[in-house]
N, C-alpha and C positions, 0 to 999 in steps of 0.2 A: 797608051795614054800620053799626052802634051805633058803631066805634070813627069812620068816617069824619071824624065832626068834630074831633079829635085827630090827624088826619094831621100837621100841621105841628107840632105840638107832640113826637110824637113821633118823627118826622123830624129834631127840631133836636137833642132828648135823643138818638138813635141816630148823630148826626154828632158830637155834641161828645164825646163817648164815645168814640168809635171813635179820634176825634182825640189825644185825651187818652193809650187803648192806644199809638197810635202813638210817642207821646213817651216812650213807654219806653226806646227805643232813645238816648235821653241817657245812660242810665244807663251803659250800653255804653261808648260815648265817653267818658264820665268817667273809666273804670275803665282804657282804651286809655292816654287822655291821663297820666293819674298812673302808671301803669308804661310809659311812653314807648316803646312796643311794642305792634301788634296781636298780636301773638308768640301764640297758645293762643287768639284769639277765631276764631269762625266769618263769613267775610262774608256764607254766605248768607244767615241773618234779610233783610242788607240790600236784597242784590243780589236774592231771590227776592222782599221787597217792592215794589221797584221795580218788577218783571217783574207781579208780579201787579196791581199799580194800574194799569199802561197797560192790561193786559188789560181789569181791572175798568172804568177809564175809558172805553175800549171801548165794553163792554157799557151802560156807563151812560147816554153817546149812543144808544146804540139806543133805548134806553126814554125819552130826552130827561127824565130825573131827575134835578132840579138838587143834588139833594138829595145822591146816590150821587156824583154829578162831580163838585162841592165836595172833598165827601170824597178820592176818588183824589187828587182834584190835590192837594192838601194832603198826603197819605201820600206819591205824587209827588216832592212836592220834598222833605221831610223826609228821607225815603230816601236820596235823593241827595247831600242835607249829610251823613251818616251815610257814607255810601260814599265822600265825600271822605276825612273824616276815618278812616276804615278805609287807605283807599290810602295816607296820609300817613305813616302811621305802621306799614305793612304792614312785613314785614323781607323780603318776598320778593314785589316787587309784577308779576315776570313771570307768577305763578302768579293773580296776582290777574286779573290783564289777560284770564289764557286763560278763567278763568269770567265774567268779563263777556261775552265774544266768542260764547260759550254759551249765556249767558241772551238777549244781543241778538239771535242767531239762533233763537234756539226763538218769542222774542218778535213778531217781523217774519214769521217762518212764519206764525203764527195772526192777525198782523193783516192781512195776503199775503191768505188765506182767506177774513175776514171780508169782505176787499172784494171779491172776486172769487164768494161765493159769492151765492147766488139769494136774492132780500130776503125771500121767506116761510120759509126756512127756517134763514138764518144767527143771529136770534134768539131760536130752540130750541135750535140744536146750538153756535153760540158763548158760550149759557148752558151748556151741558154742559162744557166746557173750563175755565172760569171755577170752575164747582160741582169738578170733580175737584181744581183744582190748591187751592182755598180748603180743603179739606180735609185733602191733603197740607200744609200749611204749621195749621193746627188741629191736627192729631194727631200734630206733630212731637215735643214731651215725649213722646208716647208708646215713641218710640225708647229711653228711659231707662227702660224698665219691668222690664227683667231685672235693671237695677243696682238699683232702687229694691227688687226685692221680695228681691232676695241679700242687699244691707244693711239691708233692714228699717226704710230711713229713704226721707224724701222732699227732702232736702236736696237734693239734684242738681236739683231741679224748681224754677222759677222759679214761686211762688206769686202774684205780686202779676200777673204775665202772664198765667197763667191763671184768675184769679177776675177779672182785667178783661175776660179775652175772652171766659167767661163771660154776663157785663156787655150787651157788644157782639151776642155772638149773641141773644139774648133781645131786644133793643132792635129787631135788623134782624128779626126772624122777627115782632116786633109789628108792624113794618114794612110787611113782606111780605103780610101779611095782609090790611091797611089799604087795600094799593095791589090787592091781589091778584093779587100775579106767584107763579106758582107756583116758579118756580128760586130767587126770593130767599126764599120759603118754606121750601123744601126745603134748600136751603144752609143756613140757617141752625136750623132743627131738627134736624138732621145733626150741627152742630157746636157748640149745643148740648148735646148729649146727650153727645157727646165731652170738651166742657169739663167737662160735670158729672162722667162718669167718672175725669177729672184731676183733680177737685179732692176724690172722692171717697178718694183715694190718699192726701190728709193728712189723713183722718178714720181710716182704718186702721193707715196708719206716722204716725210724729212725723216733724219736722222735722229734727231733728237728730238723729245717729246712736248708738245705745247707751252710754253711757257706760264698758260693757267692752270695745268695740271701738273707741273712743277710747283709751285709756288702753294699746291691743294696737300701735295706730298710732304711739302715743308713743313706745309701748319700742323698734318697729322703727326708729323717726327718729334713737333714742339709738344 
């Protein structure tokens, strides 16, 4: 392939990227730490990052891509400061405890499998596992789609997340190509295309919400 000799180049561009999305989650923390409360934040971002880099890590060994490994382990631990600082400031950390216990066990299932399953076939179908749940955690904004198109705004959408994941999918799908694994292919023109449909939503609504239905919210705060 023409691009081959650009593997490591763009190996490095699709790692520090992806790295860079991942530090989003400071923002979080920032936001946790100055209202001295998890109180209204969601652990899963963190808890479901976690769960999916060991997966991904996983799969990254299989393929023996130093590239992909880097990566998780780095998402990895970052996740994991993130989840401290989540727990630290939880107001209700027995609820926190029962979804880790949750994700550790769905976690340990599918690594259970990978090791137990037949070595020509575990690196198709434990790429299959990996492509569904990357998806599910991709098309998560999309949960916000009834609110988005009711108010007519895209405020509720974390912009800078999704024009970086954006970013990240394009990078690994040039990736995927490169290397030509067809699940890192598929994974990522998948979601891709899902990033583009999210970020197509601030090209149709604004950002912020009407100015009559601002001023509708006012009157009811009064």
């Amino acid at each position: 392939m023409v691009l081959e000799q650009y593997k490591e180049i763009v190996g490095s561009c699709a790692m520090y990227i992806t790295m860079a999305h991942m530090l989003s989650g400071t923002l979080i923390c920032k936001d946790i730490y100055k209202k001295g409360t998890a109180k209204g934040f969601d652990p899963m971002p963190f808890l479901g990052g976690i769960g999916l880099c060991i997966l991904m890590l996983r799969y990254a060994l299989m393929l023996n891509d130093s590239t992909m490994i880097n990566v998780n382990v780095f998402g990895l631990l970052i996740n994991i400061i993130y989840m401290i600082v989540y727990y630290y400031y939880a107001p209700n950390t027995r609820e926190v405890l029962k979804l880790m216990y949750k994700v550790a066990i769905f976690v340990i299932i599918f690594l259970v499998y990978a090791q137990i399953e037949h070595p020509t076939n575990v690196e198709f179908r434990f790429g299959i596992v990996v492509t569904v749940l990357l998806y599910l955690l991709i098309a998560a904004p999309l949960i916000h789609l009834k609110e988005v198109i009711r108010s007519k705004s895209t405020e509720i959408l974390p912009f800078p997340l999704i024009f970086m994941g954006t970013l990240v999918s394009f990078m690994w799908l040039l990736y995927g190509l490169i290397i030509n694994n067809v699940f890192v292919i598929f994974q990522n023109a998948v979601g891709f295309i899902l990033s583009i449909a999210q970020l197509s939503l601030f090209v149709i609504f604004p950002s912020k919400k009407p100015r009559a239905e601002l001023l509708s919210e006012e009157k009811k705060e009064d």
